[in-house]
DRENNU-968558 format. One record per residue (C-alpha): x, y, z. Coordinates in steps of 0.001 Angstrom, whole numbers, plus 500000, padded with zeros to 6 digits. Each point is the difference from the previous one (the first is absolute). Example, Ala and Ser with C-alpha at 12.3 -4.5 7.8 and 13.67 -1.06 7.14 Angstrom:
<rs>
512300495500507800/501370503440499340/
</rs>
This chain:
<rs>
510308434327404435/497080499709502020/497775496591500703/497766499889496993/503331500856497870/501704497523501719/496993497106499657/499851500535496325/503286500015499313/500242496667501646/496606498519498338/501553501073496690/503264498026500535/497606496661500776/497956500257497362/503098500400497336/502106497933501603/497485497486500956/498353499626496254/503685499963498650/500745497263502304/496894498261499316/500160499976495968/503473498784499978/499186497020502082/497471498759498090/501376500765496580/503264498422500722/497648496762500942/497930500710497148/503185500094497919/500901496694500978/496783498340498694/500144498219496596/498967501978497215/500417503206501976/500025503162497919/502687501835501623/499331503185497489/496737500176501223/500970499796503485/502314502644499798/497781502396498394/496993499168502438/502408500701502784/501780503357498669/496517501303499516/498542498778503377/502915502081501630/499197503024497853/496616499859500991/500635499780504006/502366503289499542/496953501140497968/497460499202502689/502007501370502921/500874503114498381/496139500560499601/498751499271503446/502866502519501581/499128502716497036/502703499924498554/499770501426495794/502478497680498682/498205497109500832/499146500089496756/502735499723497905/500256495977501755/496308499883499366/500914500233495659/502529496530500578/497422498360501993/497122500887498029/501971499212497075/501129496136501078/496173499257501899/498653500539496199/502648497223498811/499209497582503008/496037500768499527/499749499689496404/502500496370500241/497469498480502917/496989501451497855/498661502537502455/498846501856497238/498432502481501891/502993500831502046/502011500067496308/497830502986498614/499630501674503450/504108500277500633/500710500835496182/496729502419499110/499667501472503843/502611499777502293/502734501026497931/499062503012498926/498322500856503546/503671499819501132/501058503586498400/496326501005500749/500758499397503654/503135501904499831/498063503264498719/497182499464501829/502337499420503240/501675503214498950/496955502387499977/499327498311503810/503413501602501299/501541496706499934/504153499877499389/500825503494501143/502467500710502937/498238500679503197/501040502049503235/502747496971500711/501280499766497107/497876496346499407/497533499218496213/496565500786500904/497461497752499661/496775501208498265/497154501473501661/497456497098501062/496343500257499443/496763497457501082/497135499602498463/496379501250501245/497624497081500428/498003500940496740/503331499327498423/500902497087501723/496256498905498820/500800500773496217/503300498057500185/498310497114501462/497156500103496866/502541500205497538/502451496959501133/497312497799500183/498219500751496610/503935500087498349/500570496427501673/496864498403498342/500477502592496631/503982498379500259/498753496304501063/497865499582496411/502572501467498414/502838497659500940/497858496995500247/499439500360496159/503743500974499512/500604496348501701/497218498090497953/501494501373496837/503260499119500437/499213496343501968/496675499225497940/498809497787502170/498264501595503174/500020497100502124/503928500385499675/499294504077501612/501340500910503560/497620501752501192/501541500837503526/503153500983498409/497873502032497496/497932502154502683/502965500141502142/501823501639497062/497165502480499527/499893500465503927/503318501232499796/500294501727496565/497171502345501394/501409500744503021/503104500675498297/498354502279498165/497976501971502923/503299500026502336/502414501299497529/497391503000498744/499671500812504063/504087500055500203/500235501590497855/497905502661501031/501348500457503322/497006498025502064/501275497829502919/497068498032499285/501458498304497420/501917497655502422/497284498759501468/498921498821496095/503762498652499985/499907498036503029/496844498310497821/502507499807496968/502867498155501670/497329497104501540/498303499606496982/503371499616498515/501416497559501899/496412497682499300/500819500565495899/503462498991500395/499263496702502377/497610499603497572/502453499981497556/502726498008501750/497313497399500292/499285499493496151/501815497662497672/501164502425497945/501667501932502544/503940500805498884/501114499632503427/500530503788500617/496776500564501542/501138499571503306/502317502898499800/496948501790499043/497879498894503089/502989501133502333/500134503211498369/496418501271500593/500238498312503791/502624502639500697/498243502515497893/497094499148502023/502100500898503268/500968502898498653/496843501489499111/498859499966503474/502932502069501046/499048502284496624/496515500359501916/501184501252503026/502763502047498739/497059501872497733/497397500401502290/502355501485502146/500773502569496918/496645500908499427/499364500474503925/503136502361499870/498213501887497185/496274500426501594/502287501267502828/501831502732498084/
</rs>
């Protein structure tokens, strides 16, 4: 096992022991609270495991993170649609499920999962994008985040009816993050290492929606498990950048 090996292997252990550790904590407090919903907690929690296995699977390159990615996508629909992140709802149920087996073939055609030289799963072969492209992905988020922002905005007035009633941060934070969600997954998906730096964006604007969340009176008191999720996610992702830059530089040098 040489350094790098070694460092990962160690920075994987924090991060899932560390959010495991974390979540427990605060949902046995949370449990403790009156009126406590300790159904909700549970499921919140499974699927905020799921989807650190998930998300450290996917920074090392490793195929199966995917088959964690269907429980977590599956439960962050549950928890989005219940706190009325309606945005979030459609995007895990109409995108990111079904991107999970699209990943795994896509993954596939990249080399990633067969046996290399010792004996270890490859990861897939790691592109970057050209600054044209770079240019065109930049366009596109920010005409999807104001296309997405109108959209959800009426969603909310519908179903409120009153627009002085409308969150509007949580509302553009939710189309912040759907978006990017959106972007980062279709550049994972295709192999590009410059997809984590559009996760790195993901995880922080994450963390805002879900403060932003915890902060509301209609929060159910999970929302804090949600918050410590994407702050480990968040860590993560940087590692995910450096372990895929380092893939595509071992690629330009083949």
């Amino acid at each position: 096992m040489n350094k790098e090996e070694r460092f990962n292997k160690i920075f994987n252990l924090f991060i899932l022991l560390g959010m495991i550790s974390v979540v427990l904590v605060v949902n046995i407090m949370k449990m403790s609270s009156p009126g406590a919903d300790i159904v909700k907690l549970a499921v919140v929690t499974l699927g905020a495991v799921m989807g650190v296995f998930n998300c450290v699977m996917s920074a090392n390159g490793l195929i199966w993170n995917f088959l964690f990615g269907v429980v977590n996508v599956s439960i962050c629909a549950y928890t989005n649609f219940d706190s009325g992140n309606m945005g979030q709802f459609m995007l895990h149920v109409f995108y990111f499920l079904p991107m999970q087996f699209v990943g795994i073939w896509q993954w596939r055609k990249h080399g990633a999962g067969k046996k290399s030289d010792d004996g270890k799963s490859a990861a897939p072969k790691a592109l970057r994008l050209s600054g044209k492209q770079w240019a065109l992905v930049a366009a596109g988020t920010l005409a999807g985040i104001a296309a997405v922002y109108g959209l959800l905005y009426y969603i909310d007035l519908q179903r409120l009816g009153d627009s002085s009633s409308l969150d509007r941060a949580k509302i553009l934070l939710d189309a912040v993050v759907m978006v990017l969600n959106i972007v980062g997954q279709i550049l994972l998906s295709l192999c590009y290492s410059d997809s984590w730096f559009i996760w790195n964006l993901v995880n922080i604007f994450s963390v805002a929606l879900w403060l932003n969340r915890t902060l509301s009176p209609e929060a159910g008191g999970y929302e804090i498990v949600m918050v410590v999720k994407y702050s480990f996610f968040f860590i993560n992702s940087l590692n995910g950048l450096r372990i895929w830059l380092n893939l595509a530089k071992k690629e330009n040098n083949t």
